[in-house]
KOLVO-389721 format. One record per residue (C-alpha): residue in one letter; x, y, z. Coordinates in pm, whole numbers, padded with zeros to 5 digits, always signed. Example, Ala and Ser with C-alpha at 12.3 -4.5 7.8 and 13.67 -1.06 7.14 Angstrom:
BEGIN
A+01230-00450+00780
S+01367-00106+00714
//
This chain:
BEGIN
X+10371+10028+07190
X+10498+10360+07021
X+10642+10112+06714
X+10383+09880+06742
X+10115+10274+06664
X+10327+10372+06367
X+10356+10037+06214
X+09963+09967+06228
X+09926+10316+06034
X+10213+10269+05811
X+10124+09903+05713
X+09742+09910+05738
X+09669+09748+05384
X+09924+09512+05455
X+09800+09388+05795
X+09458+09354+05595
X+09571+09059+05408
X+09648+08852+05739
X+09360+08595+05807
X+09220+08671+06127
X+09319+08291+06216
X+09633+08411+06245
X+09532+08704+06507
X+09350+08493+06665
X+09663+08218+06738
X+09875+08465+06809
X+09665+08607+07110
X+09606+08252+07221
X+09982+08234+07209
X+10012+08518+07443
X+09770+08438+07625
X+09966+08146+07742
X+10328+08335+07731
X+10149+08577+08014
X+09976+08286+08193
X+10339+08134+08277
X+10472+08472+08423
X+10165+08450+08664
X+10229+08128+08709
X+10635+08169+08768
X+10797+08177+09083
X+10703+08361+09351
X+10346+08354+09204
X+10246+08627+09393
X+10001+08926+09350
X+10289+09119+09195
X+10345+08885+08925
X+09968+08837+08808
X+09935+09159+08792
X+10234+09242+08592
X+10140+08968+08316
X+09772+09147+08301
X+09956+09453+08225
X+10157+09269+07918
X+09853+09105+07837
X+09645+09401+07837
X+09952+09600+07600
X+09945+09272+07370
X+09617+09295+07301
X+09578+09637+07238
X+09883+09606+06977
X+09691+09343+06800
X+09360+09543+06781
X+09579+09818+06622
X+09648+09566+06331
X+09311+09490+06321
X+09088+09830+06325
X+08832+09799+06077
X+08525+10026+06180
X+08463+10271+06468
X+08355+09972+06762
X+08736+09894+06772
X+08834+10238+06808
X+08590+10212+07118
X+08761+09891+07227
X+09098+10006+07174
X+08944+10366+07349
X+08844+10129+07653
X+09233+09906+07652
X+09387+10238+07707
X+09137+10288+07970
X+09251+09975+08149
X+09617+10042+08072
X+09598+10409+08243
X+09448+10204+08528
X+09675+10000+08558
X+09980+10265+08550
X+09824+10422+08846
X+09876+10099+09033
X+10241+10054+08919
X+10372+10363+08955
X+10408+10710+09215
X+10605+10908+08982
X+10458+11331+08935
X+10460+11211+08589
X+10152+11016+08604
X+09996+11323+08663
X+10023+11461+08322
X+09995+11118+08149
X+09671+11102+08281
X+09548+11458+08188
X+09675+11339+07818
X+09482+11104+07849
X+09146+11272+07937
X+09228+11511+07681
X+09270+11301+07421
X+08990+11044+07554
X+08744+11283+07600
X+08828+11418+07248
X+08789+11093+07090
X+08445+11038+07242
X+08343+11377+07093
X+08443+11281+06739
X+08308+10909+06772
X+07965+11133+06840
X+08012+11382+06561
X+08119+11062+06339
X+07804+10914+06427
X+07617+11208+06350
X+07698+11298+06052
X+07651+10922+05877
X+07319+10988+05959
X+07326+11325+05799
X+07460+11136+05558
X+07234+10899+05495
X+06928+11148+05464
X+07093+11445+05254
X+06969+11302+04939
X+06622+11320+05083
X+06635+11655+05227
X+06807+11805+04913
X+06538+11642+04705
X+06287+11832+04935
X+06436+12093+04926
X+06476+12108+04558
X+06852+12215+04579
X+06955+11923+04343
X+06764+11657+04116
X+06695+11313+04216
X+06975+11154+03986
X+07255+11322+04086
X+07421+11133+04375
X+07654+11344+04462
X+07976+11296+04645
X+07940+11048+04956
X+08205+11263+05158
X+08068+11276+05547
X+08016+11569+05670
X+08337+11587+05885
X+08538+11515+05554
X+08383+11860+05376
X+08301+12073+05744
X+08580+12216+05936
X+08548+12150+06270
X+08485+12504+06529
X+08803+12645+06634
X+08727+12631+06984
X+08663+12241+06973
X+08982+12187+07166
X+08865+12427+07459
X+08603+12176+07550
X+08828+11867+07638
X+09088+12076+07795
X+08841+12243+07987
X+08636+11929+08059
X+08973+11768+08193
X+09069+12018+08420
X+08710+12013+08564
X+08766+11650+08635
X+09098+11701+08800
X+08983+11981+09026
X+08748+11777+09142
X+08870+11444+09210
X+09172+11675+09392
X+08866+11774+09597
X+08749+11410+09646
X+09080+11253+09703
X+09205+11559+09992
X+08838+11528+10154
X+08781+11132+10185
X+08962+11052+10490
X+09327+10833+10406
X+09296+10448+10563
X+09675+10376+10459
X+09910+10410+10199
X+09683+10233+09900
X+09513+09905+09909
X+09817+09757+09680
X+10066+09785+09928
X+10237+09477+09751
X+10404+09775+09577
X+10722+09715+09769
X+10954+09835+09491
X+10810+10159+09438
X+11147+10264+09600
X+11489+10131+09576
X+11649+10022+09877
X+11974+10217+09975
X+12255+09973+10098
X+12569+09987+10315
X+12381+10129+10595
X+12352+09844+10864
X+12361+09768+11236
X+12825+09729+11170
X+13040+09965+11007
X+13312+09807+10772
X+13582+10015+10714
X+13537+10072+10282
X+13168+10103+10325
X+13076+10413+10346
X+13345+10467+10032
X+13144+10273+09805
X+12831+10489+09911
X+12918+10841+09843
X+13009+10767+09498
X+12650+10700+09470
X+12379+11042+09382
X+12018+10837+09496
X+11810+11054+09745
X+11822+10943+10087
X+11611+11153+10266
X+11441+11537+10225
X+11433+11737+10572
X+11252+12037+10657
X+11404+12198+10914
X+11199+12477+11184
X+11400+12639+11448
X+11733+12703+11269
X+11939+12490+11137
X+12222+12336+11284
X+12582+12476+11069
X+12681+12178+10970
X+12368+11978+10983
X+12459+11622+11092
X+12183+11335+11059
X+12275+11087+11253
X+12163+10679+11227
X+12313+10495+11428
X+12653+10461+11695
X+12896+10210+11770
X+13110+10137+12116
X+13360+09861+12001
X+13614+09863+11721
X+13774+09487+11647
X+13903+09316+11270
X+13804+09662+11096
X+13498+09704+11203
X+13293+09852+11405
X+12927+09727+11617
X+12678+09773+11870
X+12723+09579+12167
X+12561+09786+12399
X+12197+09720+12235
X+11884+09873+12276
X+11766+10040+12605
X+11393+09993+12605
X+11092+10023+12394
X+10842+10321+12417
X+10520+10247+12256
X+10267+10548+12133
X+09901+10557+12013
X+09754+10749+11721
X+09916+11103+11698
X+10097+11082+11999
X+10478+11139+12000
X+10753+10930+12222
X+10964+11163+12437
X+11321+10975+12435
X+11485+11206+12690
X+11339+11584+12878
X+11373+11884+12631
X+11585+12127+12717
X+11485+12435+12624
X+11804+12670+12681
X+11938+12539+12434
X+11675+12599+12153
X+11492+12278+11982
X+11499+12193+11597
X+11171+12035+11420
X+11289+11806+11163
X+11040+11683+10945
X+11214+11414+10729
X+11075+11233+10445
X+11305+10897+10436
X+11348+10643+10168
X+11317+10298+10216
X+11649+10180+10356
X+11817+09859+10439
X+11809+09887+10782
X+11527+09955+11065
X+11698+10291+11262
X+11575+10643+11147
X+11820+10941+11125
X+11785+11267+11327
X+12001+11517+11416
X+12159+11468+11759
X+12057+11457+12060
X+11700+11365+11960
X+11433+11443+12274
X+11083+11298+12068
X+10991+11172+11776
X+10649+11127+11553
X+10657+10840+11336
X+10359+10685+11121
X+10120+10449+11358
X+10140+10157+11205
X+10474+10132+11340
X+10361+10130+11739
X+10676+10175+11909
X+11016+10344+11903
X+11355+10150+11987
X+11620+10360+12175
X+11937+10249+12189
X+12200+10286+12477
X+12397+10462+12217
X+12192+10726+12133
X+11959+10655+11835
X+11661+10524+11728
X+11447+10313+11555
X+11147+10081+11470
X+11058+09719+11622
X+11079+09555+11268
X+11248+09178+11197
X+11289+09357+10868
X+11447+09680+10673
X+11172+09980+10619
X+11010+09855+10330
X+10878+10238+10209
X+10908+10565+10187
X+10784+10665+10578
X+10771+11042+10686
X+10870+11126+11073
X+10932+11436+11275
X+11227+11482+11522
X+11276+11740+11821
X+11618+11775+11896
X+11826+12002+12122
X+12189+12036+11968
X+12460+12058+12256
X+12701+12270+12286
X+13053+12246+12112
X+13329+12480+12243
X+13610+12361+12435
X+13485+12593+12687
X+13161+12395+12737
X+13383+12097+12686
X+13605+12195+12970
X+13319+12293+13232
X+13149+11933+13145
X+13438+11792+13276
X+13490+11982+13571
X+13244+11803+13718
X+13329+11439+13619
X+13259+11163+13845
X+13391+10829+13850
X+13417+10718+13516
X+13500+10341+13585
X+13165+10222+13382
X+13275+10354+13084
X+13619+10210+13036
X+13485+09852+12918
X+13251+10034+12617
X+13382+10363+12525
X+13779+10317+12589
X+13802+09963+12444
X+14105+09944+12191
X+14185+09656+12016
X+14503+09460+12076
X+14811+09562+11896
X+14743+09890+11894
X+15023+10025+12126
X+15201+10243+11790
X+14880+10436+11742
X+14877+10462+12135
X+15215+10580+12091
X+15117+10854+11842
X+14817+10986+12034
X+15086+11047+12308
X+15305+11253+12083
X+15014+11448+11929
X+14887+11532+12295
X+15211+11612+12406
X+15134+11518+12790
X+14832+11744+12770
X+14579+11596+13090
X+14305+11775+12998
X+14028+11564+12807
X+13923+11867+12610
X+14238+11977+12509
X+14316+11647+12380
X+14048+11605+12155
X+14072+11909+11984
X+14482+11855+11943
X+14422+11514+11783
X+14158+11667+11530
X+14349+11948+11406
X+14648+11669+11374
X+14401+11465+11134
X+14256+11743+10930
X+14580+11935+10878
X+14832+11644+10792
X+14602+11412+10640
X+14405+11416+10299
X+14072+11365+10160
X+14108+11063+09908
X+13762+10841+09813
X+14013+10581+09664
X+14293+10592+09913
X+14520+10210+09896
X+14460+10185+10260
X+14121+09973+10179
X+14301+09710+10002
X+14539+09733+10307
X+14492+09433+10608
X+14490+09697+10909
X+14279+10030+10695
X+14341+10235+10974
X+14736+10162+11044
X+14810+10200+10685
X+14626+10532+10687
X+14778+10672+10978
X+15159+10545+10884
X+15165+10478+10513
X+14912+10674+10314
X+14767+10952+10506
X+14503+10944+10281
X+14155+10806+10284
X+13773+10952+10364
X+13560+10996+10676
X+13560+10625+10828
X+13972+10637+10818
X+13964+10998+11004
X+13696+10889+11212
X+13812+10567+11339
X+14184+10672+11393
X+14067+10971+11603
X+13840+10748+11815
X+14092+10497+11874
X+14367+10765+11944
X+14137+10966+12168
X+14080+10638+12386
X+14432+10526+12348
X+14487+10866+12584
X+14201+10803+12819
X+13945+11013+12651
X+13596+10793+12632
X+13400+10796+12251
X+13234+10597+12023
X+13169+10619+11608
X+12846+10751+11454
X+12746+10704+11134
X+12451+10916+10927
X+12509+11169+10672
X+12608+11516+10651
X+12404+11764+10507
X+12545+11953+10240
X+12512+12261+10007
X+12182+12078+09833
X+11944+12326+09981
X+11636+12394+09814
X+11525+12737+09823
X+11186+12721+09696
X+11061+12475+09998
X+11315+12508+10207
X+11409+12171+10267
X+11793+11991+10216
X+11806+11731+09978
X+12049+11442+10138
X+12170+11195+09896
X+12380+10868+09893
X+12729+11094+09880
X+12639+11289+10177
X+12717+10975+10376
X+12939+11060+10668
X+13078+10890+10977
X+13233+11147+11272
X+13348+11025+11638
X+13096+11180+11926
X+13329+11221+12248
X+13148+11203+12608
X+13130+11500+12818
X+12982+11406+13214
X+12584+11480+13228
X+12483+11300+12926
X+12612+11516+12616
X+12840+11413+12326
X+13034+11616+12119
X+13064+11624+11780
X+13444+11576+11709
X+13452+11547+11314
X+13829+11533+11215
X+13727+11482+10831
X+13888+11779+10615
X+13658+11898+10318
X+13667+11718+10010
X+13662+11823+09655
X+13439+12114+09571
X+13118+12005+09404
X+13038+12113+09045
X+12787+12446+09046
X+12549+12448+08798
X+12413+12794+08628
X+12195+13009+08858
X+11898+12936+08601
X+11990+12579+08577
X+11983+12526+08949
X+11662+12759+09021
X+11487+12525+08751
X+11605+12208+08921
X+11479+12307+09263
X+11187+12421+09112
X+11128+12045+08939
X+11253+11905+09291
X+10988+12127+09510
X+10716+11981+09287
X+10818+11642+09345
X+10877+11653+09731
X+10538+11791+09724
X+10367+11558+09563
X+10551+11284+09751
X+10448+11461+10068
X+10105+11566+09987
X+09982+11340+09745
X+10151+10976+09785
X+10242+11014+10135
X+09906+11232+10265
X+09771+11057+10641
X+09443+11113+10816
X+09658+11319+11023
X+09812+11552+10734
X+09423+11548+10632
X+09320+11628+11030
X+09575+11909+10971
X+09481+12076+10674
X+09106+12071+10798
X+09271+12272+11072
X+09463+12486+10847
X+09099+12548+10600
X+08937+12600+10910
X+09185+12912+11089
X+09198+13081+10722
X+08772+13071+10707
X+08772+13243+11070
X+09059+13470+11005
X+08837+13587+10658
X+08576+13605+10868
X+08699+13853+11096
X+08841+14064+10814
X+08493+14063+10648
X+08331+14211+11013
X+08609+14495+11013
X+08566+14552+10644
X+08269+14848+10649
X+08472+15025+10943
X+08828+14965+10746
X+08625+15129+10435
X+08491+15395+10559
X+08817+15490+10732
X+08989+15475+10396
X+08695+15697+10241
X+08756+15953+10530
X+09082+16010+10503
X+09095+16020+10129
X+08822+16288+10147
X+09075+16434+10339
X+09292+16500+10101
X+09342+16693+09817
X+09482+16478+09578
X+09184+16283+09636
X+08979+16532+09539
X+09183+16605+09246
X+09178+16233+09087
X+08782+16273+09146
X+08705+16587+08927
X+09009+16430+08669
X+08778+16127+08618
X+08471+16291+08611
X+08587+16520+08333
X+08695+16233+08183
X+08373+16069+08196
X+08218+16315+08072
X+08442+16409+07752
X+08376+16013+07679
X+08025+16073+07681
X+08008+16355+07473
X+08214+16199+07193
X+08089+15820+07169
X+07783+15883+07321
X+07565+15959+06962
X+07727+15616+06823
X+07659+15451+07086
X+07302+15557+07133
X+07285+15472+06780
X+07428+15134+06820
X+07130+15072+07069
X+06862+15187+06842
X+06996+14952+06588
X+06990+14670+06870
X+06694+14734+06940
X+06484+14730+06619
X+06618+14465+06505
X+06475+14302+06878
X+06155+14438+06727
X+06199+14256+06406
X+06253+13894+06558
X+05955+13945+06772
X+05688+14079+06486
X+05835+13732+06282
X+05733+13536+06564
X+05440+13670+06620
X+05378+13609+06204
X+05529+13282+06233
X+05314+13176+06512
X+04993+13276+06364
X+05073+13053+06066
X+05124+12745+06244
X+04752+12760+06381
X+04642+12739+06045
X+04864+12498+05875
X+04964+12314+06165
X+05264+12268+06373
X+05618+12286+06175
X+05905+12018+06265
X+06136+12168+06575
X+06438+12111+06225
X+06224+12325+05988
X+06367+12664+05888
X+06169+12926+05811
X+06221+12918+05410
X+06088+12532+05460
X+05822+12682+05641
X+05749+12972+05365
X+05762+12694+05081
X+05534+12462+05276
X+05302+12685+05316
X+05305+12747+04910
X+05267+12400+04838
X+04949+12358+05049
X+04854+12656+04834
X+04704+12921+05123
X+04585+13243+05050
X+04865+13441+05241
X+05146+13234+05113
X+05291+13482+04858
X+05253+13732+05183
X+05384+13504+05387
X+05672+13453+05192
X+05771+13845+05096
X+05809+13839+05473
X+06007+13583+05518
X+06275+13681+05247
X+06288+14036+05384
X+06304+13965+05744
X+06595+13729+05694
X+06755+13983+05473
X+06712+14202+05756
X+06797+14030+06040
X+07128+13849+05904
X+07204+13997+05551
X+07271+14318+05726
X+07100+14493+05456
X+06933+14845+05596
X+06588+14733+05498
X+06396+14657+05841
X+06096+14932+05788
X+05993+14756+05451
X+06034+14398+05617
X+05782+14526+05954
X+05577+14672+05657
X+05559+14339+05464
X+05551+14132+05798
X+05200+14368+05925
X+05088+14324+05545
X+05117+13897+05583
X+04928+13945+05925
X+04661+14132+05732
X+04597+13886+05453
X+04595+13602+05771
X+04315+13785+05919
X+04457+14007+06150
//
């Protein structure tokens, strides 16, 4: 489009010369080309629309080529129209935002010249005749046929009005669109691919999956956290119980279903409120998979409505009722109640174990073969009986003689986590994770393998939110303490240092990221509900302003007593007065003087009115276009008595009133002198 704009300017005379046949074939021929991408598999709504869009940028290319008077600026005025249109269908980008203002700048301004355009051909048209009249120029001379925009500069403050006019619009349709109540996400929800999916995530863990996603930067998720965040944060998706051929899986399933109306949130297990609740409000993109992500343990949850129901899971998480992956960006809120993680609340869990028979067919499976990572558990355990102590022996083993490598050879190995634990020793979370999880049920200790992501250093300041992308993936073993808590047992030593940008760098970056999470939260992503909330929210401020207004007289006139109290007070008082009053004594002539001025030349315009008045009852009315010289030489023609008067006056008064000549008591004096010779 931006070649196709240049070249129609460039090569106007050129483009002349083609026959409009030609045009016209190739539009037909277009016509068609878009007609088949309608028509091509899956012909679906996506894929008419799309060719309407090419056909609608095709068209508007060849009307640049062919521009020959101001009706196809209109049209091509009207195809951007459609094309804006169109954008705001296809896209949810912040961008749009100023694209469109652009556009209502530069639309608005075009309609504005297209008027003055107009006007002045007809100025145009008629200058002979009103030179001719008003004998500025003989009859023969033609002149130069320059409009009137081509010799006239436009004001200076003709941009002001679009710009202004623009922002007026957007103000209000802000109004319109945060007041008209939201019935869904938009009425072309066939705009599925809006987001990009993000893989890997699914209901198994392969051992070299998670690898391939943290090389990977694409946002994941943003979460606002209330109630203190959790040091580190972990998000966790989902939890596996078996571990067979590399991989690990569900097979404990889901636990039940809990289905919610409008507003209403599911309560998954009872809050417990000693140990403090986190609000995560977490704006996820569309992943290939149907569980959400929430710190752990999660007590309720507040998902969108169209939904209906919540999926727990015997393993701990969550998720939808969908045959299918979310398709779109969805916003949720959590409540979760971290438990505790020192040995010493590890140790009085245990204390009070009960049989524990139930759990050895889930969370102590170990696949066959293993008997030399059995053997190795042993040795790093040391005969230790104490489940606790175990676990905490076996992860300081793995973070202290192992080492953080993204492209470690155990992947390409046959057994990933053998060649990790007796060849390598180096790999990434899923090789820690797993070997710790099989060693800590080699030695009796029950666990399973969750997978989510772990929140890193991408905080943003401005609205205090973490940004979690695709390398934030993370999978950590959760060991079972009696009474229904897991602890976190991440054995995963810290990688590489990430790159810091420059402190002005990364303040503008959160600054361009704020803006975008808010516009994803508040403009593409705004519910009845946010809308039911913000009513709230306008409503609490009005009272609140309210109430301050009330104790506003009383706050006053204790601020006026005690500063009467005061001597400073006083002080500033008699300063300004003084002040005031050396002001007045030096600028006060001038400006008394400047008002006298003002005011006789008040007196002026009205006597000339008065005059002017007096001579349209006799010689009629005057056009609402005719100046007062036309007037004066009117007048003459028609030969009145007063006319010479009549004129005087005029000539003086005008010299008066905008020559800035000091003349007014000769022109009031000429003005009562026409008013005489009228009769008056």
């Amino acid at each position: 489009m931006a070649l196709s704009l240049a070249a129609a300017f460039l090569f106007r005379r050129p483009a002349e010369r083609v026959p409009p046949l030609a045009w016209n074939a190739a539009l037909i021929i277009l016509l068609l080309v878009t007609l088949a991408m309608a028509l091509a598999p899956p012909r679906d709504f996506a894929s008419v629309f799309h060719a309407i869009a090419y056909f609608l940028v095709y068209v508007t290319i060849i009307r640049l080529f062919t521009r020959r008077t101001g009706r196809d600026d209109l049209v091509l005025l009207l195809l951007a129209f459609l094309e804006v249109s169109a954008a705001g269908v296809m896209t949810i980008s912040p961008a749009f935002l100023f694209s469109v203002f652009a556009f209502m700048v530069s639309a608005l301004s075009s309609l504005t010249l297209f008027s003055l355009r107009g006007e002045s051909e007809k100025l145009e048209e008629n200058r002979e005749d009103f030179e001719l009249r008003l004998g500025r120029r003989p009859p023969s001379d033609t002149g130069s046929k320059a409009s009137a925009l081509e010799r006239e500069r436009l004001p200076s403050l003709f941009p002001v009005f679009p710009l202004a006019s623009s922002l007026a619009i957007l103000l209000a349709g802000a109004l319109f669109f945060f007041v008209i109540p939201r019935v869904g996400r938009s009425f072309f929800s066939w705009r599925t691919g809006i987001h990009s999916r993000v893989a890997g995530f699914s209901d198994v863990v392969q051992l070299g999956s998670v690898g391939a996603i943290k090389r990977g930067n694409a946002m994941i998720m943003r979460v606002k956290i209330e109630g203190g965040a959790p040091s580190p944060l972990y998000l966790r998706g989902i939890a596996h119980d078996h571990y067979e051929g590399g991989r690990w899986s569900d097979k404990l399933g889901y636990k039940r279903i809990h289905y919610y109306g409008y507003g209403e949130a599911v309560s998954v297990r009872d809050i417990n409120v000693d140990r403090g609740v986190i609000k995560q409000e977490i704006t996820l993109e569309p992943i290939d998979h149907d569980f959400l992500f929430a710190a752990p343990m999660v007590e309720s949850v507040s998902a969108p409505f169209q939904f209906r129901g919540i999926v727990e899971y015997w393993n701990g998480y969550i998720g939808f009722p969908l045959a299918t992956p979310i398709y779109d960006r969805i916003v949720y809120t959590a409540w979760s109640s971290p438990p505790p993680q020192s040995i010493e609340a590890c140790r009085e869990a245990w204390a009070s174990a009960d049989d524990l028979g139930w759990l050895e067919s889930h969370y102590l499976q170990v696949p066959s073969g293993a008997d030399d990572i059995r053997e190795l558990a042993e040795d790093v355990v040391s005969g230790e009986s104490d489940p606790c102590q175990k676990a905490w022996k076996i992860r300081s083993f793995l973070s202290s003689e192992y080492y953080y490598d993204l492209d470690t050879p155990s992947d390409r190995a046959p057994d990933p986590v053998k060649d990790f634990l007796f060849e390598s020793k180096r790999g990434y979370c899923e090789h820690f994770a797993t070997s710790m999880a099989l060693m800590l049920r080699s030695v009796g200790v029950p666990c399973r393998l969750a997978a989510g992501f772990l929140a890193g250093d991408d905080y943003n300041t401005i609205d205090k939110y973490y940004t979690v992308r695709e390398k934030d993936a993370h999978t950590w073993v959760e060991m079972y303490a009696p009474g229904g808590d897991w602890f976190i047992m991440d054995p995963t030593p810290a990688g590489p240092p990430a790159k810091s940008l420059h402190p002005a760098l990364r303040r503008l970056q959160e600054t361009l990221e704020a803006f975008k999470y808010r516009w994803d939260r508040w403009v593409v992503d705004l519910s009845l509900r946010d809308q039911y909330q913000l009513a709230l929210a306008v409503r609490q401020r009005g009272n609140m302003a309210g109430r301050r207004a009330l104790q506003a007289p009383s706050e006053i006139a204790s601020l006026v007593k005690s500063a009467l109290s005061s001597p400073a007070a006083w002080a500033a008082v008699f300063l300004a007065l003084g002040a005031y009053l050396v002001w007045v004594k030096r600028l006060g002539p001038a400006l008394g003087k400047g008002k006298l001025e003002v005011g006789s030349n008040g007196r002026l315009a009205g006597e000339y009115a008065k005059l002017a008045r007096r001579a349209e009852k006799e010689a009629g009315p005057r056009k609402s276009s005719e100046t007062a010289l036309e007037l004066s030489r009117n007048l003459s023609r028609r030969s009145f008595s007063f006319a010479d008067s009549f004129h005087r006056a005029t000539v003086l008064y005008l010299k008066a009133r905008y020559g800035g000549q000091p003349n007014e008591d000769e022109a009031l004096e000429s003005i009562k002198e026409a008013s005489r010779r009228m009769g008056g």
